[in-house]
C-alpha positions, 0 to 999 in steps of 0.5 A: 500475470496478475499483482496480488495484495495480501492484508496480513498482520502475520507475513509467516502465516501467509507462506503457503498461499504466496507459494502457491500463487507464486506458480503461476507467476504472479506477483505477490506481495504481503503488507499490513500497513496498506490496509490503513494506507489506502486512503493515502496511496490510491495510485498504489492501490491501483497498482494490484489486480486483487487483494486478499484479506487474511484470516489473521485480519479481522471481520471488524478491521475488513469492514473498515478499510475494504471500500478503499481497495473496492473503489480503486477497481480491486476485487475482494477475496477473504480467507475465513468463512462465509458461513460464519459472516452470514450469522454475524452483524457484519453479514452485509459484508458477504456482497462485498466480497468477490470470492473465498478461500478456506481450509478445505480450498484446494491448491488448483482451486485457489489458482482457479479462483484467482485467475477468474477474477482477474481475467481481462485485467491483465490487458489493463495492465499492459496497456498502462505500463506501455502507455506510462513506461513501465521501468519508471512507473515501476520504480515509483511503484515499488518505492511508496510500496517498500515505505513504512506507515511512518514513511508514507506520513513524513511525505504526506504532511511535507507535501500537504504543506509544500504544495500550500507554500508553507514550511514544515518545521521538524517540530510540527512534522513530529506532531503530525507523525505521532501526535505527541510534542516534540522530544529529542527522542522523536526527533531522531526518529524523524532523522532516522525515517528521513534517512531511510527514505533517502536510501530508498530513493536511490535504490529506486533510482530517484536523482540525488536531493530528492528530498533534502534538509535544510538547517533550522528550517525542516525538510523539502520535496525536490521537484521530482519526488513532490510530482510523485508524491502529488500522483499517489498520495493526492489523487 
């Protein structure tokens, strides 16, 4: 079973193709956010056999931010044509790119070409989740997985701080967040993402008070989460 990223800014558009990879059981998930997260997350990166950028995804966007997903072991495959890139300025970008999928790509075809890349990387797999104990890491996984941009920023700036022996105030985190002074209006964002991440901390079974507030000071990593946060966002 092979885990698949699809770069998307259009999850509709990519029913289809999740449909036909999804017969033969592989895991597929569709995110717009990763494409610029990667430098963030590494850990979850490493954590997909291949990643295909859509069609909905530009050339200049690809050129940007695939070198994230190639040193982190992933293959590259791009909805497009191959054609086309060659005549373009971006052409160096053709030996990057691991194999393709257009219009004229068959179903079978598809299958074919993903079981091929990902060949070998299966044991990989295995061999890592029985080693780190696949039910936690997977819970850990799916929790920075099912964050937002946003989200994954209010852990990242707390955590750089954190780590130095410093306190965030909510004022400063705003900032850092949006790159704007502080309003009332981004403050309540802040609660509001704040929130939405505890709640994702107890779908993922994190213990309670994992992340916590404290009064006229800002919010604190527990001990657990600010490990996870150091594993996935520092690498």
């Amino acid at each position: 079973m092979a885990r698949i990223l699809i770069i998307t800014k259009n999850l509709l558009a990519e029913q289809e193709l999740q449909a036909i990879l999804q017969r033969s059981n592989d895991e597929v998930y569709c995110s717009s956010d990763l494409m610029i997260d990667a430098q963030f997350c590494p850990q979850i990166i490493k954590y997909f056999s291949l990643v295909i950028f859509s069609d909905t995804i530009s050339t200049l966007d690809v050129s940007k931010y695939y070198s994230s997903f190639k040193k982190n072991g992933l293959s590259i495959v791009r909805k497009g044509s191959k054609v086309d890139l060659k005549k373009s300025e971006l052409s160096y970008l053709v030996d990057e790119i691991d194999d393709w999928i257009n219009p004229e790509t068959t179903d079978i075809e598809i299958i074919e070409k993903i079981a091929k890349l990902t060949c070998g990387q299966s044991k990989t797999i295995l061999a890592i989740d029985e080693t780190s104990g696949v039910k936690n890491a997977k819970n850990s996984e799916l929790f920075f997985f099912s964050l937002s941009s946003n989200e994954k920023k209010f852990l990242y700036h707390l955590y750089q701080y954190q780590k130095d022996g410093k306190v965030l105030s909510r004022e400063k985190l705003c900032h850092l967040i949006w790159e704007t002074d502080a309003t009332k209006s981004n403050l309540c964002q802040l609660s509001n993402l704040a929130n939405r991440i505890k709640k994702k901390l107890v779908v993922n079974k994190f213990p309670n008070g994992e992340l916590s507030t404290s009064w006229n000071k800002g919010y604190f990593l527990g001990d657990l989460l600010f490990n996870e946060v150091q594993k996935y966002m520092d690498a």
